[in-house]
C-alpha positions in Angstrom: 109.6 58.8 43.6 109.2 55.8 41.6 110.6 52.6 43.0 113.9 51.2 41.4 113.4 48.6 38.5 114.6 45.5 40.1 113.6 43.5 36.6 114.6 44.1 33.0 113.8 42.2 29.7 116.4 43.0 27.0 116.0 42.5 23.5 118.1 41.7 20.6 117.4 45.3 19.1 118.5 46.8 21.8 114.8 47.6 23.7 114.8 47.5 26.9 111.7 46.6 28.9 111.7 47.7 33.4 109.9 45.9 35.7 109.2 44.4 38.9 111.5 41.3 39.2 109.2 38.0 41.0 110.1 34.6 41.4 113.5 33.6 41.0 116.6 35.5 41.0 119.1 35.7 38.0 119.6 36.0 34.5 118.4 33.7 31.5 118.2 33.4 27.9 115.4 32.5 25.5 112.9 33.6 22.2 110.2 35.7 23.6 106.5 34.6 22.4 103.0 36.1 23.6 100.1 34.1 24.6 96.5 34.8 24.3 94.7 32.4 26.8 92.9 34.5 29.8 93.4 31.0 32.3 96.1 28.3 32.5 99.1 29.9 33.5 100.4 27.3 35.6 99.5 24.6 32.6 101.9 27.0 30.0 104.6 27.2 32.1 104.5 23.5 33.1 104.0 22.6 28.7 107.4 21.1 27.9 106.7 22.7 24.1 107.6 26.2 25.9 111.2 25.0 26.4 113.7 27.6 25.4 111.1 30.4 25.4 109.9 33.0 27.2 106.4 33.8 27.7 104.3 37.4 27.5 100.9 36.6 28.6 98.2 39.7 27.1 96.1 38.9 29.6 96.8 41.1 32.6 95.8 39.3 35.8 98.1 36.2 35.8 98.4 34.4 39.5 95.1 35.6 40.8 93.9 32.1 40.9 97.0 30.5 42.3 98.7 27.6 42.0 97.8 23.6 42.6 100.0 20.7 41.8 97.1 19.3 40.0 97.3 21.8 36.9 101.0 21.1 36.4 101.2 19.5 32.9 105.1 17.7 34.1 107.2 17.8 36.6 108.8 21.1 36.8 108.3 24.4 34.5 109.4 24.4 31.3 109.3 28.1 30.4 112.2 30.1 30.8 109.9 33.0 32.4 107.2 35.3 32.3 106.1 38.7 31.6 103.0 39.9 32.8 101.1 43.4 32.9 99.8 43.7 36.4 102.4 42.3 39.2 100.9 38.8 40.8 98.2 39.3 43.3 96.8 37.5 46.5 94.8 34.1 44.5 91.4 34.1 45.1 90.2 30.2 44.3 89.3 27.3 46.0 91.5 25.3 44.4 94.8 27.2 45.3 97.3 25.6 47.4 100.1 28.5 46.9 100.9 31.5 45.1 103.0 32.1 41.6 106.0 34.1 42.3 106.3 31.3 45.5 106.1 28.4 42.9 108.3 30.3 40.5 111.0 31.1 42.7 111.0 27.3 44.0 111.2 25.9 40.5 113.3 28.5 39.3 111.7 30.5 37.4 111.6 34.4 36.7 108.6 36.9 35.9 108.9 40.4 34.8 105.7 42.8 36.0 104.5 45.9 35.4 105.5 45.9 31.5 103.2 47.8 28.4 102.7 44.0 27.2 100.3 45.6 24.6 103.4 47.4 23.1 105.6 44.1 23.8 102.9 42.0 21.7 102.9 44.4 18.7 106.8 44.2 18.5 106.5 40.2 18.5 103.9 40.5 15.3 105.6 42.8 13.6 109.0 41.8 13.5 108.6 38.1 14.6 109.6 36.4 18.0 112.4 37.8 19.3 115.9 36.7 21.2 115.8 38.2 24.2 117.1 37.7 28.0 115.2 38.2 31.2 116.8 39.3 34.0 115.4 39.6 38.1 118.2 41.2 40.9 116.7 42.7 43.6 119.0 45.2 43.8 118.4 46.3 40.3 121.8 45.9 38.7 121.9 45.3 35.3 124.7 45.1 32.9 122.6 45.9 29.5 125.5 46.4 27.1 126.5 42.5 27.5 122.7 41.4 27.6 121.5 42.4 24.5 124.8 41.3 23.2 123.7 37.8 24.9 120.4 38.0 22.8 121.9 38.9 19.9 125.0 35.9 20.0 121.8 33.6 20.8 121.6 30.4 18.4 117.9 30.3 18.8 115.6 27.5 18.2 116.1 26.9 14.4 118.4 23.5 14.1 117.7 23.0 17.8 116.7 19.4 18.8 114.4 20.3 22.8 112.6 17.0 22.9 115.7 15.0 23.6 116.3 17.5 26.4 112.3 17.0 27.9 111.9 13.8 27.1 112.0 10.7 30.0 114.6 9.2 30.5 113.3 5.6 30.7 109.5 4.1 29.7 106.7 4.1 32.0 103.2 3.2 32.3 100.8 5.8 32.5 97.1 4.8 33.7 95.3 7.9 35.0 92.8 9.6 33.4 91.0 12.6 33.2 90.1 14.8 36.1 86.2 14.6 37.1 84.4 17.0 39.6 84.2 15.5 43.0 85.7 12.2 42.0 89.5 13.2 40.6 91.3 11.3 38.1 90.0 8.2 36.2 90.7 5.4 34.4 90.3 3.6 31.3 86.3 3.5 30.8 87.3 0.1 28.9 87.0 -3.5 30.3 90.1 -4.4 27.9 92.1 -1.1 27.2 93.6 -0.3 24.2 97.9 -1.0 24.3 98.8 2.4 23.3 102.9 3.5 23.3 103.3 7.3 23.5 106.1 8.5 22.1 107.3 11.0 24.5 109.1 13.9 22.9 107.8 16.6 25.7 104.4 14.9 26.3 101.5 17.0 28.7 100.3 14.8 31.6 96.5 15.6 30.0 97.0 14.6 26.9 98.3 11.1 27.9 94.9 11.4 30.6 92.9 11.8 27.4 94.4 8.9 25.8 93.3 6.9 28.9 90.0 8.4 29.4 89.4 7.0 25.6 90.1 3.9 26.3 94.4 3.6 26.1 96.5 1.9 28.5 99.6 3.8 27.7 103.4 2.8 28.4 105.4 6.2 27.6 108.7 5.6 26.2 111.9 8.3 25.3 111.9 10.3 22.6 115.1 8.4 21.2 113.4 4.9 20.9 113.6 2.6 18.0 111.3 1.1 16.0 111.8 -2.4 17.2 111.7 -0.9 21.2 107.8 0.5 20.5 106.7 -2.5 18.6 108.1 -5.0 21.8 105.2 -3.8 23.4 102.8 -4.8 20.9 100.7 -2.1 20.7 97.2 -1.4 19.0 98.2 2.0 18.0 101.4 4.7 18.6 100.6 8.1 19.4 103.2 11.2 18.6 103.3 13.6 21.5 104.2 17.5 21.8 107.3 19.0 22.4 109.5 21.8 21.5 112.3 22.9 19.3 113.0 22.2 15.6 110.9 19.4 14.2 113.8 19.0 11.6 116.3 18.5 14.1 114.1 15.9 16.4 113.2 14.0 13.1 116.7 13.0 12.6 116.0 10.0 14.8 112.5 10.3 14.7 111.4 10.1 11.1 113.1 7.0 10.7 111.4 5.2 13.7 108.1 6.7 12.6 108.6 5.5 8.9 109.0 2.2 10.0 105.9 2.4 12.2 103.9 3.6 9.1 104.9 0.7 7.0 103.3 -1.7 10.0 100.0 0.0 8.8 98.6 0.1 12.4 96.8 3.6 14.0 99.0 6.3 14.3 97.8 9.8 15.8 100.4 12.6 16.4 99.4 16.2 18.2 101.9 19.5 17.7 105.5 18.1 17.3 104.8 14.8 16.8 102.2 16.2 13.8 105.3 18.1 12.5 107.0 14.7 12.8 104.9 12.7 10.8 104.2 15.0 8.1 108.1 15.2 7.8 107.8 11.0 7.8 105.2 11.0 4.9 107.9 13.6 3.3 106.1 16.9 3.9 108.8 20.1 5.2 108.4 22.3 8.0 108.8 25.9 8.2 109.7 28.5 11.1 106.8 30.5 11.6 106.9 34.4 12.3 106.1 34.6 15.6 103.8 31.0 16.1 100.8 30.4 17.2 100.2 30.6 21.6 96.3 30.6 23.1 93.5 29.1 23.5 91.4 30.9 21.0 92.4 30.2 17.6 89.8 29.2 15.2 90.6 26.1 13.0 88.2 25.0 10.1 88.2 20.8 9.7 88.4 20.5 5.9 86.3 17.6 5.8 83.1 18.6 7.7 83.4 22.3 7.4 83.0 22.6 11.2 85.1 25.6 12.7 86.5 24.7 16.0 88.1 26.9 19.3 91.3 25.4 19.7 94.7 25.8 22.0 97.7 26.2 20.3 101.4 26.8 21.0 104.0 26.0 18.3 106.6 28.0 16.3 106.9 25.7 13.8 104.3 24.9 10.5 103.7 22.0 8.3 104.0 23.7 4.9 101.2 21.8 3.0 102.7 23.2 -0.3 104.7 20.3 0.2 102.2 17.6 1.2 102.2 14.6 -0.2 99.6 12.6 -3.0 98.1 10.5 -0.6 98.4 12.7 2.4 94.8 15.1 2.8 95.3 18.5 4.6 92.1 17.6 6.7 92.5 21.6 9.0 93.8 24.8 8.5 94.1 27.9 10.7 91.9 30.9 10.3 93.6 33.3 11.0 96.6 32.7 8.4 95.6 29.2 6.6 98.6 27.4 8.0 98.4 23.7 8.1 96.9 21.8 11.0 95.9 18.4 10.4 96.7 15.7 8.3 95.4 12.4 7.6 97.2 9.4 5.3 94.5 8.1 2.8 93.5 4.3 3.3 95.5 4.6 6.4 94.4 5.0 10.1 96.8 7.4 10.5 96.2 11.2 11.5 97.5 13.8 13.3 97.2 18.2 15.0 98.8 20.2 15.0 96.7 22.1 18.0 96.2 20.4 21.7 92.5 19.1 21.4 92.9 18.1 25.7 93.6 21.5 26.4 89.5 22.5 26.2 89.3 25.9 24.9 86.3 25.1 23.2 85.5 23.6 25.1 85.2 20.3 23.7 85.4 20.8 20.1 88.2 18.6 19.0 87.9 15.6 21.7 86.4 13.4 19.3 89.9 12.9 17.6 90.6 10.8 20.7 87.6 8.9 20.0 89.0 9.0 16.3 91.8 7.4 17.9 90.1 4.6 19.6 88.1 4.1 17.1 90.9 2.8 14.9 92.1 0.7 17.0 88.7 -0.5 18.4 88.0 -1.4 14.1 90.7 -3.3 14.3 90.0 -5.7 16.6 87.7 -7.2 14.8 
C-alpha cells in the first residue's frame, strides 16, 4: 500500500500535485516558477529575487550535496518552497555541514517530493507561471476546496513592490570578496579601492564579492534611499542590485533617485532589477513575462561583439526594448526568445543586465562587465 501523501501543491486551476512533505510544516502561498540549473540549490533559495515564489527545480537530485553557510546568498531563504522530483538524499560533499530538509525546516521553509516535475514544468510553459499554495502536514490533512480558492484570490506579483520587503534596513560596508580555493574570501585586489554605493533592493552576497574582487569598496544602503543619501558618500560609481517583485512598483521611489544619479554623469551599472530600474529611469517600460527566465543555462548574444555567452538567470519581468530610448543601445538579447538583456546609455558610463554575470554558469563569460565597471571608474580618475 502506498504511503499517505503528507504534501500537496495546489494550483489555481484546480490541479492538485501529492507528495512527500520535508522541511517545514504548514501552509504558504506564492507563483510557482521552474528552474533549470543542475547545482546551487541552496544559492536559489537564499536569492532574495525568488521572494514570493515558489520554486520547481527539473533537475531531480536536489540536497545530494548538502548544505554550507558559505553558499547562502543572505541571511535567510527567500523562496517560499520547493518542489523536487526525487525526495532529498544523504549529501555526499566535502563541503557539507548539514542536510536540506534540516536547513529548510530551521528557516522555515517547505519542499514537496516525489512530484512528475516534467509534467509540472510543461504546465508552467504553457499556460504561464502559476498561483499556487504549497502545503506540508504530516498527517496529510488537507483542505483543498479553500487552497485553490487561496491561489485563485492571490494578488500575485504584478503591482507588487518585494525589494522594500528584502532590502536592509540600514547601510553597511561590505568588504569581502570572492571565494578562492584554499585561501576563502578576499579583498579588494586595489591599493586605493574604488567608493562604490550599492543600492540594495534584494542584493546576493556574491555579487557585492564581485564588486570587491574588482576593485570596489562598497557601503550598501536600503532600497528606499535618496539621492542626496548615495551621493554623501561620494562615490566613484552606484551599482543597481537584484531583487524581486514588480520593477514598476519598486521604481516609484527608485526611478527618481536613479534619474538624479544619471544627471551626475558618473558610472552606473545595474544587474536584474536594478537593470529593469534603470531602463524604466532612461524611460524604457517593463513587461510581465510568461513564465520568466530561472537557470543557469540560457544563451545570451552581446550585440556589440557578437559573442554568445552561458548565463544565470532568474526574473519574471522584461525590459521591452520596443520602448527603448534614442540614446539608449540594446547591447544583449536572449536566445531563446530575443527578450532584452543589456543596455548601455550612449556617451555615458552607464550600463546594466539583466542576467547575474557572479553566478558562473559559464563559467566566466560575463565577468568582464565587472571589469567594465571598474574600468569606468578607474578612467575617471584621471
Amino acid at each position: 500500500m502506498a504511503a499517505k501523501p503528507t504534501a500537496c501543491l495546489a494550483l489555481a486551476d484546480g490541479t492538485v500535485f501529492y507528495g512527500h512533505g520535508f522541511g517545514a510544516t504548514g501552509e504558504v502561498v506564492a507563483e510557482l516558477v521552474f528552474n533549470t540549473a543542475m547545482t546551487g540549490y541552496q544559492e536559489i533559495m537564499t536569492d532574495p529575487s525568488y521572494a514570493s515564489q515558489i520554486v520547481t527545480f527539473t533537475f531531480p537530485h536536489i540536497g545530494n550535496t548538502g548544505v554550507t553557510d558559505e553558499d547562502d546568498e543572505a541571511a535567510d531563504p527567500v523562496a517560499s518552497g520547493i518542489v523536487v522530483r526525487w525526495d532529498p538524499t544523504q549529501p555526499s560533499n566535502w563541503r557539507a555541514a548539514g542536510q536540506l530538509p534540516e536547513w529548510m525546516e530551521r528557516r522555515g521553509r517547505i519542499g514537496i517530493g516525489g512530484v512528475d516535475t516534467r509534467r509540472l514544468t510543461r504546465a508552467i510553459r504553457q499556460q504561464g507561471a502559476p498561483h499556487v499554495v504549497l502545503a506540508h502536514d504530516p498527517d496529510g490533512s488537507f483542505d483543498l476546496e479553500a487552497m485553490i480558492a487561496k491561489a485563485r484570490d492571490w494578488h500575485g506579483l504584478v503591482g507588487l513592490d518585494l525589494a522594500r520587503e528584502v532590502s536592509c534596513a540600514q547601510g553597511y560596508r561590505w568588504q569581502e570578496g570572492g571565494w578562492e580555493w584554499g585561501q576563502g574570501f578576499g579583498t579588494s585586489p586595489e591599493e586605493k579601492p574604488f567608493k562604490v554605493v550599492a543600492l540594495d533592493y534584494g542584493a546576493k552576497r556574491n555579487i557585492l564579492r564581485s564588486l570587491v574582487s574588482h576593485g570596489a569598496d562598497v557601503t550598501v544602503l536600503p532600497a528606499t534611499a535618496t539621492a542626496e543619501e548615495v551621493m554623501a558618500h561620494e562615490p566613484e560609481g552606484v551599482f543597481l542590485s537584484n531583487g524581486p517583485g514588480d520593477p514598476a512598483a519598486t521604481g516609484e521611489y527608485a526611478v527618481p533617485m536613479i534619474r538624479d544619479l544619471l544627471a551626475r554623469d558618473m558610472p552606473i551599472f545595474g544587474i536584474c532589477l536594478g537593470h529593469q530600474m534603470l531602463a524604466l529611469a532612461l524611460g524604457a517600460k517593463t513587461v510581465k513575462m510568461s513564465h520568466g527566465h530561472h537557470g543557469a543555462n540560457h544563451p545570451v548574444r552581446d550585440n556589440e561583439t557578437g559573442k554568445v555567452e552561458i548565463t544565470s538567470m532568474n526574473h519574471g519581468f522584461a525590459v521591452d526594448s520596443q520602448t527603448l530610448p534614442k540614446g539608449v543601445v540594446e547591447t544583449h538579447v536572449s536566445l531563446f526568445d530575443g527578450s532584452n538583456c543589456g543596455i548601455r546609455v550612449s556617451e555615458k558610463p552607464v550600463f546594466s543586465v539583466q542576467h547575474h554575470p557572479e553566478a558562473s554558469p559559464g563559467p566566466q563569460d560575463s565577468l568582464y562587465l565587472f571589469r567594465r565597471f571598474a574600468d569606468s571608474m578607474r578612467s575617471r580618475r584621471g
